[in-house]
C-alpha positions as CSV (number, residue, x, y, z in Angstrom):
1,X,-62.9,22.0,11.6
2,X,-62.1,25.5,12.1
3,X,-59.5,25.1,14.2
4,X,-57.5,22.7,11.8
5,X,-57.5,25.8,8.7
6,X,-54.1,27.2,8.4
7,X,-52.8,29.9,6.3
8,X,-49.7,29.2,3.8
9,X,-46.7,31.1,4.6
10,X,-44.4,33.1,2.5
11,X,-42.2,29.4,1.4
12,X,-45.1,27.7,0.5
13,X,-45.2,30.0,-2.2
14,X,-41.3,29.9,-2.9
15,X,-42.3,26.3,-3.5
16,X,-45.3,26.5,-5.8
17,X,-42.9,29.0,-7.2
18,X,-40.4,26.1,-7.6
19,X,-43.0,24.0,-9.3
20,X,-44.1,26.4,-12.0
21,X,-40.9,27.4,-13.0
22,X,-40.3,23.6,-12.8
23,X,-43.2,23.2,-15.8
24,X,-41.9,26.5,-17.8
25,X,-38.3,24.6,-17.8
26,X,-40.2,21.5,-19.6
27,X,-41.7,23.4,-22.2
28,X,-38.5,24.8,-23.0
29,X,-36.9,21.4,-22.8
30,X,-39.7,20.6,-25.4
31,X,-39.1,23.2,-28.0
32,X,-35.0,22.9,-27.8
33,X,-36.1,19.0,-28.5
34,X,-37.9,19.6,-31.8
35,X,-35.2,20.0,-34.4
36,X,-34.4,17.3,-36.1
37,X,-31.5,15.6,-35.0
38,X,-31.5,17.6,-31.6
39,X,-33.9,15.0,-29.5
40,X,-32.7,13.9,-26.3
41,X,-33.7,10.2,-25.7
42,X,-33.8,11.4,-21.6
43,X,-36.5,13.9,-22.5
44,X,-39.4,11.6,-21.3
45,X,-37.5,11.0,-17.6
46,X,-37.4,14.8,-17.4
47,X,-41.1,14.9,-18.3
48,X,-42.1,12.1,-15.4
49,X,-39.6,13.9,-13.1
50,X,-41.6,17.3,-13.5
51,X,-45.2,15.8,-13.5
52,X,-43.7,13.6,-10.1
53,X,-42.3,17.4,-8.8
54,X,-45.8,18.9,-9.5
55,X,-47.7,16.5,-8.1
56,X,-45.7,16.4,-5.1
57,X,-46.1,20.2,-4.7
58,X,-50.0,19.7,-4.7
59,X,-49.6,16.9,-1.9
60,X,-47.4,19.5,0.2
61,X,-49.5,22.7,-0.6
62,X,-52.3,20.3,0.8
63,X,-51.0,18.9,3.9
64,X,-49.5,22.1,4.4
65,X,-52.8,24.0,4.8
66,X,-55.0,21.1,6.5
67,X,-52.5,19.8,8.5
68,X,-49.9,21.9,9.0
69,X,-45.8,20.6,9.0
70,X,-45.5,17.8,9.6
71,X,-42.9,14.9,8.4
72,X,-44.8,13.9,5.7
73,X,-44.3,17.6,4.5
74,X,-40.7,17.7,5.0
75,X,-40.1,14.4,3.2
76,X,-42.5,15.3,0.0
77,X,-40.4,19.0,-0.4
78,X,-37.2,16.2,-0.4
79,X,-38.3,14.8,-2.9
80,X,-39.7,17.4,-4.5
81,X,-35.7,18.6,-4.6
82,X,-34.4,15.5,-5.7
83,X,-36.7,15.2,-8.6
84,X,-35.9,18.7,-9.8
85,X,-31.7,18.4,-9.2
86,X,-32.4,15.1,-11.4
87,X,-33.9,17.0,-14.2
88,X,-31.4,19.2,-14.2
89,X,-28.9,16.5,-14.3
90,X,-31.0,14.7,-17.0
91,X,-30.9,17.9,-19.0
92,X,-27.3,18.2,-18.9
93,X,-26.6,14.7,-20.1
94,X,-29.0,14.5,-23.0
95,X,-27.7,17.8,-24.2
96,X,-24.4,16.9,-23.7
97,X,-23.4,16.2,-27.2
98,X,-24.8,19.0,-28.9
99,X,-23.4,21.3,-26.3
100,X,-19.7,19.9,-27.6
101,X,-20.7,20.4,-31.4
102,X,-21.9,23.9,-31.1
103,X,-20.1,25.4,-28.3
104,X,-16.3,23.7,-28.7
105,X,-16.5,22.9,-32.2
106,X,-16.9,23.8,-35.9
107,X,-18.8,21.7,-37.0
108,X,-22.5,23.2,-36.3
109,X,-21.0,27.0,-36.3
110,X,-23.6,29.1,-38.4
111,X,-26.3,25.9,-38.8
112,X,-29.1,28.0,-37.4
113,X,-31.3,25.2,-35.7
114,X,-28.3,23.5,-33.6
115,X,-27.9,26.6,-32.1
116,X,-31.3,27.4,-31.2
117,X,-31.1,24.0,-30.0
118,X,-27.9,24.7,-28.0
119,X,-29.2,27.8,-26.1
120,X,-32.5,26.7,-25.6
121,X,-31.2,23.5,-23.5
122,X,-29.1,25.9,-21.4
123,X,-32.0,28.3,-20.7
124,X,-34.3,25.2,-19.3
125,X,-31.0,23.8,-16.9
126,X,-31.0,27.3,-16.2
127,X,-34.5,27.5,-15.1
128,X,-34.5,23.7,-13.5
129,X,-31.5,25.3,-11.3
130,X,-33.8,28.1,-10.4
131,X,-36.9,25.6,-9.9
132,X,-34.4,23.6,-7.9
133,X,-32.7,26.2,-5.9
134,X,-36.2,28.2,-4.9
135,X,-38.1,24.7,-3.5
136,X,-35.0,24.4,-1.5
137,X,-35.1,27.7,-0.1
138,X,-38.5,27.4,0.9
139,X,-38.0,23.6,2.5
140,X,-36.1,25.4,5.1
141,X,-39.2,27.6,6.5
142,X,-42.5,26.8,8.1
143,X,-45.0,26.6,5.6
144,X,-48.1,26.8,6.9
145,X,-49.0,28.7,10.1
146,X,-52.2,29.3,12.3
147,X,-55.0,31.1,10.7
C-alpha cells in the first residue's frame, strides 16, 4: 500500500483553491439574491453547479493522491471547468436586468438595495472567474507526484 501514497503537488492546491473560492462566490450570489425584487430565478442552477464543482474537486483530490493522474483526473478537472465557466455564465444572465437598471439607467439611481444588489452580483462573477480561471491553471500541471 505504501508504494501507491502520493503527495499532492502545488496545482492540486490551485484547484481546491478553485473550489473554495467557487463556494465563497455562492454565498455572495446568496446575499446579492436577498432583496426583494433582486432574485435571480437561475440562482438554484448556480447552486447545483458549485455543489457538482466541489464534489468533483473531492473525486480529483482523491484519485489524485491514491492513484495518481490518470484520465479519470483529467476529465473530472474538465468538468470541474465547465461547471464553474457555467456559473459564471448563469450569473451574468440572471443579473442581467438589474445590471441595465442600475448601471445604464435612472431608474434605480440612489434606491440603496438595487445597488447593493448590482455590485454584489458583479463581485461573485468576479470571484466565479477567479474560481474558474485558478482550476484551469492548475488542470495543466501534474497533480499528484511520488511520495
Amino acid at each position: 500500500m505504501a508504494e501507491n501514497t502520493r503527495k499532492l503537488t502545488v496545482p492540486a492546491w490551485f484547484v481546491a483553491a478553485g473550489a473554495a473560492i467557487g463556494v465563497l462566490a455562492l454565498l455572495v450570489a446568496l446575499i446579492s439574491c436577498t432583496g426583494e425584487g433582486f432574485g435571480m430565478k437561475e440562482l438554484p442552477m448556480v447552486a447545483l453547479l458549485t455543489l457538482a464543482a466541489v464534489l468533483l474537486c473531492a473525486g480529483i483530490l482523491l484519485i489524485a493522491r491514491s492513484r495518481g493522474d490518470n484520465v479519470f483526473v483529467t476529465v473530472m478537472v474538465f468538468l470541474m471547468v465547465i461547471a464553474l465557466a457555467f456559473c459564471v455564465y448563469q450569473m451574468i444572465m440572471g443579473k442581467s436586468d438589474v445590471f441595465g437598471t442600475v448601471l445604464f439607467s435612472d431608474l434605480e439611481k440612489g434606491y440603496a438595495p438595487a445597488e447593493r444588489a448590482t455590485w454584489l452580483g458583479v463581485v461573485s462573477i468576479v470571484m466565479y472567474m477567479a474560481a474558474t480561471l485558478v482550476t484551469a491553471i492548475g488542470a495543466f500541471c501534474t497533480l499528484s507526484k511520488k511520495a
